[in-house]
PQR file of N, CA, C, O and H, with PARSE charges and radii, in Angstrom:
ATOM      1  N   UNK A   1      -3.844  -1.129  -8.034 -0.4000 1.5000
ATOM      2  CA  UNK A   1      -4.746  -1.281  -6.931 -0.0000 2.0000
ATOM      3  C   UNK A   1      -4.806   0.034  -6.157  0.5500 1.7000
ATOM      4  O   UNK A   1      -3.763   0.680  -6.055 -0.5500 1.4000
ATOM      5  N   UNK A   2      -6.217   0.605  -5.463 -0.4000 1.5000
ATOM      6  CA  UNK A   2      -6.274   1.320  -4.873 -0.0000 2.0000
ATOM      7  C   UNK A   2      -5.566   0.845  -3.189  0.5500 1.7000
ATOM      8  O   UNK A   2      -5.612  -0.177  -2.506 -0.5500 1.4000
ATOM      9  H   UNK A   2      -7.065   0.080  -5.546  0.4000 1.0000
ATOM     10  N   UNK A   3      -4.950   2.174  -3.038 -0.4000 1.5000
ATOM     11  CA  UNK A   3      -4.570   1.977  -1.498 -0.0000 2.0000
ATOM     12  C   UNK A   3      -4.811   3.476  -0.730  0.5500 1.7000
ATOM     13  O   UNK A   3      -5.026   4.574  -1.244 -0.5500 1.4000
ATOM     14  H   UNK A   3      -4.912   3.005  -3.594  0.4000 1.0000
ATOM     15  N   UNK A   4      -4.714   3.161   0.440 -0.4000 1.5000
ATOM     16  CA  UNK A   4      -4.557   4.288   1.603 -0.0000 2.0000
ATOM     17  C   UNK A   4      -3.346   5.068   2.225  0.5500 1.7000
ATOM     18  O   UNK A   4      -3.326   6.063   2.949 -0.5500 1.4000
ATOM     19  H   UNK A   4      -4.540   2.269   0.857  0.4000 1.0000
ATOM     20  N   UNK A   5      -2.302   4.261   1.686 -0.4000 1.5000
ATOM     21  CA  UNK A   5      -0.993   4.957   1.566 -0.0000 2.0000
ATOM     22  C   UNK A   5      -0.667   6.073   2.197  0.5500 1.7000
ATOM     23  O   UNK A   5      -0.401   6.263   3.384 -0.5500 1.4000
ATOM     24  H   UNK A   5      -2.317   3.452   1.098  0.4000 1.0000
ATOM     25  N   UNK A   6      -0.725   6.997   1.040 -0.4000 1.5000
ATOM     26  CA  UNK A   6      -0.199   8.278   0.910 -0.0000 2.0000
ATOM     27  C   UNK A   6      -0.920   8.965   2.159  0.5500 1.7000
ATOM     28  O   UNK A   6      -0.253   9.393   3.101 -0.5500 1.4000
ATOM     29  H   UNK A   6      -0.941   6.843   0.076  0.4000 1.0000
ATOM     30  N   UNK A   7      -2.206   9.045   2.125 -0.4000 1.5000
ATOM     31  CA  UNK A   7      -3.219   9.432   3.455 -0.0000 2.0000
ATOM     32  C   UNK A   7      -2.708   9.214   4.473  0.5500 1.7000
ATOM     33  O   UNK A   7      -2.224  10.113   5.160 -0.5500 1.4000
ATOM     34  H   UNK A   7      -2.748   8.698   1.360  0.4000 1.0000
ATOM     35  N   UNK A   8      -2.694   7.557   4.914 -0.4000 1.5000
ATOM     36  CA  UNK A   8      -1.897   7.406   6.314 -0.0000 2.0000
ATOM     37  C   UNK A   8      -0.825   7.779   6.624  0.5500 1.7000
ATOM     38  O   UNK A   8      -0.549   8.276   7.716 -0.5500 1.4000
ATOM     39  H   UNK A   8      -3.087   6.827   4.356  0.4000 1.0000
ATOM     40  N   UNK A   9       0.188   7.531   5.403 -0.4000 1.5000
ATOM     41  CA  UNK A   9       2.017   8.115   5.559 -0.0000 2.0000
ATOM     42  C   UNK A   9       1.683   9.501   5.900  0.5500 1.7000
ATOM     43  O   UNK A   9       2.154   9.917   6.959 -0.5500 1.4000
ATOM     44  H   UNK A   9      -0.037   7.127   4.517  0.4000 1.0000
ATOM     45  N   UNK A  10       0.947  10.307   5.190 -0.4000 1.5000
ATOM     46  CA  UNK A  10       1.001  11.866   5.854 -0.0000 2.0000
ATOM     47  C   UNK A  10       0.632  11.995   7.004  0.5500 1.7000
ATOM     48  O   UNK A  10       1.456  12.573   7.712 -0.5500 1.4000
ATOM     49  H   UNK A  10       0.565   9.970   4.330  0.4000 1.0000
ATOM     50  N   UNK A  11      -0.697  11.552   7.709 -0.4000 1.5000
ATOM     51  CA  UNK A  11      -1.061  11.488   8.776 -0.0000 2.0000
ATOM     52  C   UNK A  11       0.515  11.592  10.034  0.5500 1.7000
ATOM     53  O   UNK A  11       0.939  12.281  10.963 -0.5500 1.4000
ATOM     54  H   UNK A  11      -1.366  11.082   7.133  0.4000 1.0000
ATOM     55  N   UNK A  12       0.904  10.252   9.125 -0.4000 1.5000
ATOM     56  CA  UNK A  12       1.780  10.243  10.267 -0.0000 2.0000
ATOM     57  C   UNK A  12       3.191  11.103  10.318  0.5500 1.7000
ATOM     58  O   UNK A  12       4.102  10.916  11.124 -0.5500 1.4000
ATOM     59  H   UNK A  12       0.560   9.693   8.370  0.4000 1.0000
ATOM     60  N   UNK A  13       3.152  12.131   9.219 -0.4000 1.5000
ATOM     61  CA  UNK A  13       3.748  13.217   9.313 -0.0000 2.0000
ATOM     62  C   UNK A  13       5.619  12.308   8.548  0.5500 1.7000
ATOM     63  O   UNK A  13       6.758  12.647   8.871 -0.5500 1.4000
ATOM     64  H   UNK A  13       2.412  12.283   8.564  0.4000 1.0000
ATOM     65  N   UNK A  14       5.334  11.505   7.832 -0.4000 1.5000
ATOM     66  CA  UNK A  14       6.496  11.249   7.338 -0.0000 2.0000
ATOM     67  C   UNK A  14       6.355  11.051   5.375  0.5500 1.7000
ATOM     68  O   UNK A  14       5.312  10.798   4.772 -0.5500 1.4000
ATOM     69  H   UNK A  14       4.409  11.230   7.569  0.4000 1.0000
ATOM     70  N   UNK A  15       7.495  11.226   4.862 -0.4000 1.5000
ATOM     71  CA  UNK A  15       7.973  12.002   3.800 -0.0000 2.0000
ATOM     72  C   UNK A  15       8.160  10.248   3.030  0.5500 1.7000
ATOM     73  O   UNK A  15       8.504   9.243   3.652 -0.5500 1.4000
ATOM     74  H   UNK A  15       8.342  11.431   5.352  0.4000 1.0000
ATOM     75  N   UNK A  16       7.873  10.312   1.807 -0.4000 1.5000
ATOM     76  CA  UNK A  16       8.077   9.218   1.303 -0.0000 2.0000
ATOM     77  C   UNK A  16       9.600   8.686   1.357  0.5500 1.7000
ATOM     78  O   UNK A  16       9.732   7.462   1.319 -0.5500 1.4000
ATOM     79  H   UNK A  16       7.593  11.128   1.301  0.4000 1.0000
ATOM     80  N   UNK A  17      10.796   9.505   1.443 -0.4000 1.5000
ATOM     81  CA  UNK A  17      11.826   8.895   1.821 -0.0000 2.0000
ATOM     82  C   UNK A  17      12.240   8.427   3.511  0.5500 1.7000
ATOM     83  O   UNK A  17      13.194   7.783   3.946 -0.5500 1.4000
ATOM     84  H   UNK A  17      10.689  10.498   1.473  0.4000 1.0000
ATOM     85  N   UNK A  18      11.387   8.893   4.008 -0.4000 1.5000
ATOM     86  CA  UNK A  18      11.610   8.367   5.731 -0.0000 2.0000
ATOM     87  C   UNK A  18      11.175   7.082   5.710  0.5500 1.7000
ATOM     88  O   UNK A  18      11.857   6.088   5.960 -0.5500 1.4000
ATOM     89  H   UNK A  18      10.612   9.416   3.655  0.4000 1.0000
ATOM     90  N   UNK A  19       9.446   7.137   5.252 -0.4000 1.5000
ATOM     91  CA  UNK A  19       8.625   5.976   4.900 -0.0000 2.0000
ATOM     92  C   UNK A  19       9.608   4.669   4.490  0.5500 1.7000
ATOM     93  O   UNK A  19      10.051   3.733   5.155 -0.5500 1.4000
ATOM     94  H   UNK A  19       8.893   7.945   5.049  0.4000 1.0000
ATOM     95  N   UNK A  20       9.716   4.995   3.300 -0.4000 1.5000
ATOM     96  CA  UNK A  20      10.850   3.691   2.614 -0.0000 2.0000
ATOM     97  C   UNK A  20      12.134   3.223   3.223  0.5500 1.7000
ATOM     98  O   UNK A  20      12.663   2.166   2.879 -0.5500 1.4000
ATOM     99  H   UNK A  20       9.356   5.756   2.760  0.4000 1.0000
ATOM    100  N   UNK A  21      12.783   4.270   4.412 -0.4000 1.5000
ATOM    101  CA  UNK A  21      13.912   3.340   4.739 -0.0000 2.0000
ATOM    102  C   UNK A  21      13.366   2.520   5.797  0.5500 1.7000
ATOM    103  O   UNK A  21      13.790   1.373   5.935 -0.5500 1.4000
ATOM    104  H   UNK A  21      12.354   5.129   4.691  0.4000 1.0000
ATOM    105  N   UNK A  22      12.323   3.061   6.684 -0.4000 1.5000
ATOM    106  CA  UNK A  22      11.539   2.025   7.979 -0.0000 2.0000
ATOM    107  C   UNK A  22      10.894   0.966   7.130  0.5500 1.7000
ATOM    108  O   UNK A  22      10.670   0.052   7.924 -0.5500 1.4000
ATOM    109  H   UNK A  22      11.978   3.993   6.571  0.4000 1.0000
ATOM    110  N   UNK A  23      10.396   0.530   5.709 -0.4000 1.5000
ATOM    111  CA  UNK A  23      10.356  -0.476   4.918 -0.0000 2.0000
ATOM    112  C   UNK A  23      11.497  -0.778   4.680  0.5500 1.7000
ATOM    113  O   UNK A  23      11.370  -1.996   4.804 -0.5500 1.4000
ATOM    114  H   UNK A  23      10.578   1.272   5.064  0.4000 1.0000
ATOM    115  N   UNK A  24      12.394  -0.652   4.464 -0.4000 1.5000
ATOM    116  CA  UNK A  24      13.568  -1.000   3.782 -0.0000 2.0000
ATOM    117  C   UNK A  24      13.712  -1.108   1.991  0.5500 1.7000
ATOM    118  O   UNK A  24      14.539  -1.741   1.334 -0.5500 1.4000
ATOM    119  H   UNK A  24      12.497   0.338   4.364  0.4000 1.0000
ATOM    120  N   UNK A  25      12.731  -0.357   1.591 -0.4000 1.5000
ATOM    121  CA  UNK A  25      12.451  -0.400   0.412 -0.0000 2.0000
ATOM    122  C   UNK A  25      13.373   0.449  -0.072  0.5500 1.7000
ATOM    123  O   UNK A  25      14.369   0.905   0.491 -0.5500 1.4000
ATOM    124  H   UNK A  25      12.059   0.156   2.125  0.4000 1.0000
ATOM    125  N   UNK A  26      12.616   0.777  -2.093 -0.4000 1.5000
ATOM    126  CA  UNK A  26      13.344   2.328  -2.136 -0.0000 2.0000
ATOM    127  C   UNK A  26      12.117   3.547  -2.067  0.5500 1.7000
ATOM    128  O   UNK A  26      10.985   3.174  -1.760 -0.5500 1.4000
ATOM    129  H   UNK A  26      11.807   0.406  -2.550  0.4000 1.0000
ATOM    130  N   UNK A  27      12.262   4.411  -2.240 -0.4000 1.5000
ATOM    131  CA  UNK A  27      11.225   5.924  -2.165 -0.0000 2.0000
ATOM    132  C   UNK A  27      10.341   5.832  -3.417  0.5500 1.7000
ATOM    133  O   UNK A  27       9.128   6.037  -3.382 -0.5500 1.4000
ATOM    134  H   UNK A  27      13.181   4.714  -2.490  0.4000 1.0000
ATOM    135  N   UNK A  28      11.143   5.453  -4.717 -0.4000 1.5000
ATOM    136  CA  UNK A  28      10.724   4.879  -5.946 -0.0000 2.0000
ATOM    137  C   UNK A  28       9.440   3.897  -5.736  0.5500 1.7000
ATOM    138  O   UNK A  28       8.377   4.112  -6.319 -0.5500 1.4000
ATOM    139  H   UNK A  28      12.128   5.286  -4.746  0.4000 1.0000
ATOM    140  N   UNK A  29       9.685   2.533  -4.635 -0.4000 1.5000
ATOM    141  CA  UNK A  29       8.670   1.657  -4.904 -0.0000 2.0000
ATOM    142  C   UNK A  29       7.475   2.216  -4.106  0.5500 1.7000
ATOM    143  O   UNK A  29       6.297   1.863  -4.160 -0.5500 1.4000
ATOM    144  H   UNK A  29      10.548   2.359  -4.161  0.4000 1.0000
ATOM    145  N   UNK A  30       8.183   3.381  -3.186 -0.4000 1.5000
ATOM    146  CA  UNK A  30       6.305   3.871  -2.263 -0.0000 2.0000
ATOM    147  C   UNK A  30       6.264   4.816  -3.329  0.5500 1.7000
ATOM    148  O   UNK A  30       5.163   4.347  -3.619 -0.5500 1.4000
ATOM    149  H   UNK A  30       9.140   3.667  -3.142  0.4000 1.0000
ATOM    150  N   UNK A  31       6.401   5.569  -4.054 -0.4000 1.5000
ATOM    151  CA  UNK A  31       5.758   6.072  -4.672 -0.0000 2.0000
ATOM    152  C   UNK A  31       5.162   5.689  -5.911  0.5500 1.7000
ATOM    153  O   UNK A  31       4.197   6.363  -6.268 -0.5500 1.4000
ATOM    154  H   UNK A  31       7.296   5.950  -3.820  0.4000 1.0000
ATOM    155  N   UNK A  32       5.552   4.701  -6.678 -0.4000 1.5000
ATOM    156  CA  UNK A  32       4.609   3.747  -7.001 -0.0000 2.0000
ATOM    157  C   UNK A  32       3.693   2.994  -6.176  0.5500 1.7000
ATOM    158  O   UNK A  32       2.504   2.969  -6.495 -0.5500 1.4000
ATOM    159  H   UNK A  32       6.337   4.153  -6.388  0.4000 1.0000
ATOM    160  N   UNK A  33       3.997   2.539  -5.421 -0.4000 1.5000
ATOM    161  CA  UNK A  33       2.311   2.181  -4.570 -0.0000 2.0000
ATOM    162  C   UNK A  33       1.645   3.376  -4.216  0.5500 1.7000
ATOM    163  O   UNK A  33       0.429   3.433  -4.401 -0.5500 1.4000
ATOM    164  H   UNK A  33       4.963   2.560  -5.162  0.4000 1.0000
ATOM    165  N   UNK A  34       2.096   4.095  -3.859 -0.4000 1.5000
ATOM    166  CA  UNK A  34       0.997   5.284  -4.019 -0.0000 2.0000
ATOM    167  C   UNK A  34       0.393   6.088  -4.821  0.5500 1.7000
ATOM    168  O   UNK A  34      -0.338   7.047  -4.577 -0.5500 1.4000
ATOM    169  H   UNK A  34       3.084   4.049  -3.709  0.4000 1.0000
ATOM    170  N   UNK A  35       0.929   5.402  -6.316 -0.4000 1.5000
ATOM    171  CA  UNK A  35       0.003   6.086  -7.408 -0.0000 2.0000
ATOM    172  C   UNK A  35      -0.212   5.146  -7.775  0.5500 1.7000
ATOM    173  O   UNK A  35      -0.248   5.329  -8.992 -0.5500 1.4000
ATOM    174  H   UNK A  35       1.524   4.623  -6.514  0.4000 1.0000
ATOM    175  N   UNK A  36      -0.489   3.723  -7.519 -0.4000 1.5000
ATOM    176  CA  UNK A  36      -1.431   2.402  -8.037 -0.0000 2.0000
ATOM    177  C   UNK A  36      -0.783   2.395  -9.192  0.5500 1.7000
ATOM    178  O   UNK A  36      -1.570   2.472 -10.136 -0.5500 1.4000
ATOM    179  H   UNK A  36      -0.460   3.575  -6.530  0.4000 1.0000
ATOM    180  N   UNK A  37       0.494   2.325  -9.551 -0.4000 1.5000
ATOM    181  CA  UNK A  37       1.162   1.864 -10.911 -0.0000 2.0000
ATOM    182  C   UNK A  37       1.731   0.239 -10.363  0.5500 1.7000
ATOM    183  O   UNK A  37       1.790  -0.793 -11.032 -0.5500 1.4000
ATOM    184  H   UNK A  37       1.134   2.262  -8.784  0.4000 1.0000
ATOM    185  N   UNK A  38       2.033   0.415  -9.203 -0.4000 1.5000
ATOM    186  CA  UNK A  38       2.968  -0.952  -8.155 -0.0000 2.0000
ATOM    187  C   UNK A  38       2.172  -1.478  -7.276  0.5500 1.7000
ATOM    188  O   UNK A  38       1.742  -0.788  -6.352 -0.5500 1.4000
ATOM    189  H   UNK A  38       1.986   1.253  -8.660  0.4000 1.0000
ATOM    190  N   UNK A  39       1.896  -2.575  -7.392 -0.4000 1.5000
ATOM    191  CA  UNK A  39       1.028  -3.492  -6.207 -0.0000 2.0000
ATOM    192  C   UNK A  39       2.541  -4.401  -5.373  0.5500 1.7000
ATOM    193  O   UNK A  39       3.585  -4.787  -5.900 -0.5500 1.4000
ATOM    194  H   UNK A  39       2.246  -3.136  -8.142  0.4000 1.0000
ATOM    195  N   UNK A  40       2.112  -4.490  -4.033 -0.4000 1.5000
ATOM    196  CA  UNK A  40       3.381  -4.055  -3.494 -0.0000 2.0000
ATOM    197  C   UNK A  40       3.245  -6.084  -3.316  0.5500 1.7000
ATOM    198  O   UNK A  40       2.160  -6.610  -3.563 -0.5500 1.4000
ATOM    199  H   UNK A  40       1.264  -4.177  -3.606  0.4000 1.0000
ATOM    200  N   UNK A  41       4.360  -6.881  -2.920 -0.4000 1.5000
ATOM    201  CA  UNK A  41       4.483  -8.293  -2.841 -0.0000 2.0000
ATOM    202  C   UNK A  41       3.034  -8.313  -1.769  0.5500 1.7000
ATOM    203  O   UNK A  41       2.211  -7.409  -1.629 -0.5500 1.4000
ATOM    204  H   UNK A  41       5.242  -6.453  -2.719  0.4000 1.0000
ATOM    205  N   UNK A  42       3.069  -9.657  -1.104 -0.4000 1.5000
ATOM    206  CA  UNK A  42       2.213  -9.578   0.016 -0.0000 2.0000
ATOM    207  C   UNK A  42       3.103  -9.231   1.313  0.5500 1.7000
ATOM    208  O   UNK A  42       2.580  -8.786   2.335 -0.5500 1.4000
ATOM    209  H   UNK A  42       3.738 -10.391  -1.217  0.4000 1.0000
ATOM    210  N   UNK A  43       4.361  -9.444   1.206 -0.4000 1.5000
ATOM    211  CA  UNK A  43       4.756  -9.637   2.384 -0.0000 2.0000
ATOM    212  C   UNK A  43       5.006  -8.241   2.782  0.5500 1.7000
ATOM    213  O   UNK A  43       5.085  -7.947   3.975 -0.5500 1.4000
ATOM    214  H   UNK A  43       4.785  -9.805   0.376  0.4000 1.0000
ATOM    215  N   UNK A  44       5.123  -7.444   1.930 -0.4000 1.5000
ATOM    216  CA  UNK A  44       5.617  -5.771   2.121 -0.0000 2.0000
ATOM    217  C   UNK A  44       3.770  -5.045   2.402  0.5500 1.7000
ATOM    218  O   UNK A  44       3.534  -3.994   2.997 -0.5500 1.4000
ATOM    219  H   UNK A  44       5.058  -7.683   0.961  0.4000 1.0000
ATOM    220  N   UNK A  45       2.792  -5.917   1.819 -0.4000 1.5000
ATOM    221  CA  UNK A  45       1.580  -5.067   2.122 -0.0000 2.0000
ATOM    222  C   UNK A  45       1.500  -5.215   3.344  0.5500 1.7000
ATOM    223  O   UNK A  45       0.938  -4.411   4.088 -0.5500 1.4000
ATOM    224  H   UNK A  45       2.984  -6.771   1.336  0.4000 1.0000
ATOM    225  N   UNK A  46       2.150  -6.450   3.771 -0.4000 1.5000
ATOM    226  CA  UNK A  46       1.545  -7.161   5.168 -0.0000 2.0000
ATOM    227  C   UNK A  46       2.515  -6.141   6.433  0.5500 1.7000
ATOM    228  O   UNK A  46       2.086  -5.989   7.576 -0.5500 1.4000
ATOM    229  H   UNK A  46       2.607  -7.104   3.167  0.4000 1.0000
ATOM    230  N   UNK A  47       3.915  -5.496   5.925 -0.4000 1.5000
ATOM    231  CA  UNK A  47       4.574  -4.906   6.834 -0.0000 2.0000
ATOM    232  C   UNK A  47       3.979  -3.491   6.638  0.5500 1.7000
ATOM    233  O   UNK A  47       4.227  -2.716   7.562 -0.5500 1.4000
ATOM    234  H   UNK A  47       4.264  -5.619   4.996  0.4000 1.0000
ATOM    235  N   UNK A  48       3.158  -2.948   5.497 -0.4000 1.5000
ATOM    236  CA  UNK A  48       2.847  -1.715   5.250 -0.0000 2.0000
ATOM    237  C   UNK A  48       1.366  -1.916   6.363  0.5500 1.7000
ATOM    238  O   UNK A  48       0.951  -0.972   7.036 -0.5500 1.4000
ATOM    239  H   UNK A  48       2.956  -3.577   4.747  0.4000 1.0000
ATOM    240  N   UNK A  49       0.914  -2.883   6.374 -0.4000 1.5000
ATOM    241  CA  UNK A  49      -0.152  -3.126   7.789 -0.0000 2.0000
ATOM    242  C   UNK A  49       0.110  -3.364   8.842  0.5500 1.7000
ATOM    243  O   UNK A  49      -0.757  -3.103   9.676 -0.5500 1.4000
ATOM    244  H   UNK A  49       1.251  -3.650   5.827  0.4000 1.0000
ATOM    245  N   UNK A  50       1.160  -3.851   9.230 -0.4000 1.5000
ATOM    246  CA  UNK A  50       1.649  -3.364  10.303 -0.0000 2.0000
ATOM    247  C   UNK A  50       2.072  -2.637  10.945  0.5500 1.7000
ATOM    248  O   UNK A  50       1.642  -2.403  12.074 -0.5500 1.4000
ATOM    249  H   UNK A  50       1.864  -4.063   8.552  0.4000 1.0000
ATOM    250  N   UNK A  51       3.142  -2.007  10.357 -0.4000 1.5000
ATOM    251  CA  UNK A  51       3.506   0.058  10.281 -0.0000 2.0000
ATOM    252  C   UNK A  51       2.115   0.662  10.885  0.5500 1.7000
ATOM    253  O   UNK A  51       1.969   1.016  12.055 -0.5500 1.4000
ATOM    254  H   UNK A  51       3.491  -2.196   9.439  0.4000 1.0000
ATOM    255  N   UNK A  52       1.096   0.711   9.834 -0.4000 1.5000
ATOM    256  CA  UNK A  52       0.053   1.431  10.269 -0.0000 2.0000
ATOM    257  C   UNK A  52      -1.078   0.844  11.479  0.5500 1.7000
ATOM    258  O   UNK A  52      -2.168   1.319  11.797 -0.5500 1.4000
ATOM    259  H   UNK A  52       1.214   0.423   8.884  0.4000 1.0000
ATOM    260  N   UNK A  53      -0.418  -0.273  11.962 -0.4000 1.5000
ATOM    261  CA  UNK A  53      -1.454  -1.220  12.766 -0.0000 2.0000
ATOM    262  C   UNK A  53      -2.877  -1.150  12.150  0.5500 1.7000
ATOM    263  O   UNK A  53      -3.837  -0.784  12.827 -0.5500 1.4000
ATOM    264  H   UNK A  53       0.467  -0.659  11.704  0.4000 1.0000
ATOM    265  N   UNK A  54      -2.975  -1.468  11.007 -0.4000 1.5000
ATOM    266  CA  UNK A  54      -4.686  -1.027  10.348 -0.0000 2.0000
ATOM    267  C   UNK A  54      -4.429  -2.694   9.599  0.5500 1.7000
ATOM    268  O   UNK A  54      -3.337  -3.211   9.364 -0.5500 1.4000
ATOM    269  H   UNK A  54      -2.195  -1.766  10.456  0.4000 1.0000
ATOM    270  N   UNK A  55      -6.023  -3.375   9.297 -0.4000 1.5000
ATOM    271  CA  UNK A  55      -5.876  -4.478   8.786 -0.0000 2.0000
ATOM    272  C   UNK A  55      -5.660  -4.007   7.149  0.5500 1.7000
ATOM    273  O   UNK A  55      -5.763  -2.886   6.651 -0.5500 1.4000
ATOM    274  H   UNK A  55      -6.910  -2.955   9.489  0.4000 1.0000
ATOM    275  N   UNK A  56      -5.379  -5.092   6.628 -0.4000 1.5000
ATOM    276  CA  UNK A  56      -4.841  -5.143   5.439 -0.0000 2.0000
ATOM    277  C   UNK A  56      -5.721  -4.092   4.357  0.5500 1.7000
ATOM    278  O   UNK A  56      -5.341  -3.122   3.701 -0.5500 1.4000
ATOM    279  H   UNK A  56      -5.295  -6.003   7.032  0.4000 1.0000
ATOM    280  N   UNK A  57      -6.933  -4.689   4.479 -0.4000 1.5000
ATOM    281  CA  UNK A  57      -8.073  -4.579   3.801 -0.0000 2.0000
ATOM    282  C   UNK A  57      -8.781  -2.979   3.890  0.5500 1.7000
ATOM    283  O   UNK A  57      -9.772  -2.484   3.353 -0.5500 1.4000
ATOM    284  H   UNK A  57      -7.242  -5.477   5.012  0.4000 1.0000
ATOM    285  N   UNK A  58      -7.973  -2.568   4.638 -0.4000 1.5000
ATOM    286  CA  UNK A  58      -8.301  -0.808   5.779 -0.0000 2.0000
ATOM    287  C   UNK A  58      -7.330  -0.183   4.901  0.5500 1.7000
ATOM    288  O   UNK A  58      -7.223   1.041   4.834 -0.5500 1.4000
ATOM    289  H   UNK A  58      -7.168  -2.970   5.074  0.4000 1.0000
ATOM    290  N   UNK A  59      -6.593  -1.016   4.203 -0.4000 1.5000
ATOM    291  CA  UNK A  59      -5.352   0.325   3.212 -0.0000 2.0000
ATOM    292  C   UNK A  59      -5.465  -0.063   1.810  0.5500 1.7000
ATOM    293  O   UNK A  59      -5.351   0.779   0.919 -0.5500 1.4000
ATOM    294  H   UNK A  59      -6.680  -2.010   4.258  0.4000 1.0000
ATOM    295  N   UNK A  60      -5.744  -1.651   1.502 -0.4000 1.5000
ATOM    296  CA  UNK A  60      -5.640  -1.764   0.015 -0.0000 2.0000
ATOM    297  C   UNK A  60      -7.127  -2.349  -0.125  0.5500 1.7000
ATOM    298  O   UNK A  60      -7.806  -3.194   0.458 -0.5500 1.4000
ATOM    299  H   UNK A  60      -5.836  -2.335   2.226  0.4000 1.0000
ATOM    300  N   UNK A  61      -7.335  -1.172  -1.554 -0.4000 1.5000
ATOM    301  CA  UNK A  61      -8.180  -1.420  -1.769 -0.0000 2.0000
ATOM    302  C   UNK A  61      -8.626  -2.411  -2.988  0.5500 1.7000
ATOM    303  O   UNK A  61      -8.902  -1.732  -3.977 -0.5500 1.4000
ATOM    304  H   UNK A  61      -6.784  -0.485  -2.029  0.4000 1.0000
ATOM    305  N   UNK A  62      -8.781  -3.826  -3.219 -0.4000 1.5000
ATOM    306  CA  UNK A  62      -9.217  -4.738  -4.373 -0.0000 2.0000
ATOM    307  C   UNK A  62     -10.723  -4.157  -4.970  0.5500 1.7000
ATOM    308  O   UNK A  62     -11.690  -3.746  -4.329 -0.5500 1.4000
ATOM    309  H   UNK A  62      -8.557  -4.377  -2.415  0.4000 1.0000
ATOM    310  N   UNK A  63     -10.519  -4.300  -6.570 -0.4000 1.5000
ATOM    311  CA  UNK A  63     -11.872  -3.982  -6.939 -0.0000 2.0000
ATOM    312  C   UNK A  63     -12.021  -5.552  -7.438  0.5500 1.7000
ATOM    313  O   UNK A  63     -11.013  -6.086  -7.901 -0.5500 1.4000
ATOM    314  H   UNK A  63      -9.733  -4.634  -7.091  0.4000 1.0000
ATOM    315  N   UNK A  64     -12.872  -6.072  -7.381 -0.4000 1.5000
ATOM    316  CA  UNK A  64     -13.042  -7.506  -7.579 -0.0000 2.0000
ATOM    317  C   UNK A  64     -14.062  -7.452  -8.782  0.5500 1.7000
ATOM    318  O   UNK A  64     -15.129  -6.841  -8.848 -0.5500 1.4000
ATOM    319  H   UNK A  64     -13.691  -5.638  -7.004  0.4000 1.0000
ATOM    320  N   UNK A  65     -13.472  -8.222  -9.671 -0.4000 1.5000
ATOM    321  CA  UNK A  65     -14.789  -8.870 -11.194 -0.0000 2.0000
ATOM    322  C   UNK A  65     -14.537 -10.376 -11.128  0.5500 1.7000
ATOM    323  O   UNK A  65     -13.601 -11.174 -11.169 -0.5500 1.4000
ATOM    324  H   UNK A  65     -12.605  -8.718  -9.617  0.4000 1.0000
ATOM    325  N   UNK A  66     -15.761 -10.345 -11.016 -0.4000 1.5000
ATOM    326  CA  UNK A  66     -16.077 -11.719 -11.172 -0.0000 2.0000
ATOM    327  C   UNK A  66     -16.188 -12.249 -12.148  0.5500 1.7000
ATOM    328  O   UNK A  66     -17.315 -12.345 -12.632 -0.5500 1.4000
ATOM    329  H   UNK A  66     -16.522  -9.697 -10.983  0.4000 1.0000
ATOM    330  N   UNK A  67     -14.987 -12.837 -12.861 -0.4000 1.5000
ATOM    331  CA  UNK A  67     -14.220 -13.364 -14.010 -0.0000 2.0000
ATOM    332  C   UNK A  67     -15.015 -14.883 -13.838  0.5500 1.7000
ATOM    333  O   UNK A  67     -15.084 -15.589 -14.844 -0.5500 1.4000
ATOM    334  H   UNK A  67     -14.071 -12.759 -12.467  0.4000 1.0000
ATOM    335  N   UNK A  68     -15.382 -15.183 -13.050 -0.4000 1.5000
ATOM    336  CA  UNK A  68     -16.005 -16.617 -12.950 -0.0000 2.0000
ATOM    337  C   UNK A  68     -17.604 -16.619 -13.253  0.5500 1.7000
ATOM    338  O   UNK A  68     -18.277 -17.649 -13.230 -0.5500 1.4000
ATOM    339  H   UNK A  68     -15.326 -14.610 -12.233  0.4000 1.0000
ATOM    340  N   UNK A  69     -17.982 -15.673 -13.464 -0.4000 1.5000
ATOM    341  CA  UNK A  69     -19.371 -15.261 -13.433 -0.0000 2.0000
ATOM    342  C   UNK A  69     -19.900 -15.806 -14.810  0.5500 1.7000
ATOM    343  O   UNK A  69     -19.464 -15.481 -15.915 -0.5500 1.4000
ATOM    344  H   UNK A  69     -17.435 -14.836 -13.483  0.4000 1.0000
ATOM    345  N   UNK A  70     -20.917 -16.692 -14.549 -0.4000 1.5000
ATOM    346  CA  UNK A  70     -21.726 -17.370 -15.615 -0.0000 2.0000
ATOM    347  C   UNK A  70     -22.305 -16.703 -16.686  0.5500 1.7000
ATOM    348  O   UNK A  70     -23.396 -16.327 -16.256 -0.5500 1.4000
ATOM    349  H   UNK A  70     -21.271 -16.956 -13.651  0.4000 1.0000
ATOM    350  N   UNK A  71     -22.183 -16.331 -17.882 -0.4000 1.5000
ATOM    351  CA  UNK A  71     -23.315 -15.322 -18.572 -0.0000 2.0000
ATOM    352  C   UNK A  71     -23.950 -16.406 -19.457  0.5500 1.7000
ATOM    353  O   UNK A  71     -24.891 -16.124 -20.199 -0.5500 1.4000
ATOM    354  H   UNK A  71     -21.297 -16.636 -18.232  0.4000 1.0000
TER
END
């Protein structure tokens, strides 16, 4: 999945290992979410939206197919 990650974490002038201990994660799993190899649980997207006070939808980006789509 596309995200906003890496953009905002720099913005805010912190290093993927600062980032991950204020998650409590490891440095490993933000840097997989930040190269869209790792889609992060919900509950960690939901604290990675909070961190940035931005709604969810403002950092990750879903490309949606419509797998239900009639042909």
């Amino acid at each position: 999945m596309k995200n906003r990650v890496e953009t905002l974490r720099k913005e805010m002038g912190l290093n993927q290992e600062d980032f991950a201990k204020l998650l409590r994660v490891s440095r490993q799993t933000i840097s997989s979410i930040e190269r869209g190899k790792y889609n992060p649980s919900l509950d960690l997207a939901f604290e990675i939206s909070d961190f940035f006070r931005k709604p969810i939808e403002e950092i990750f980006i879903h490309e949606r197919i419509d797998k239900y789509e009639k042909k």
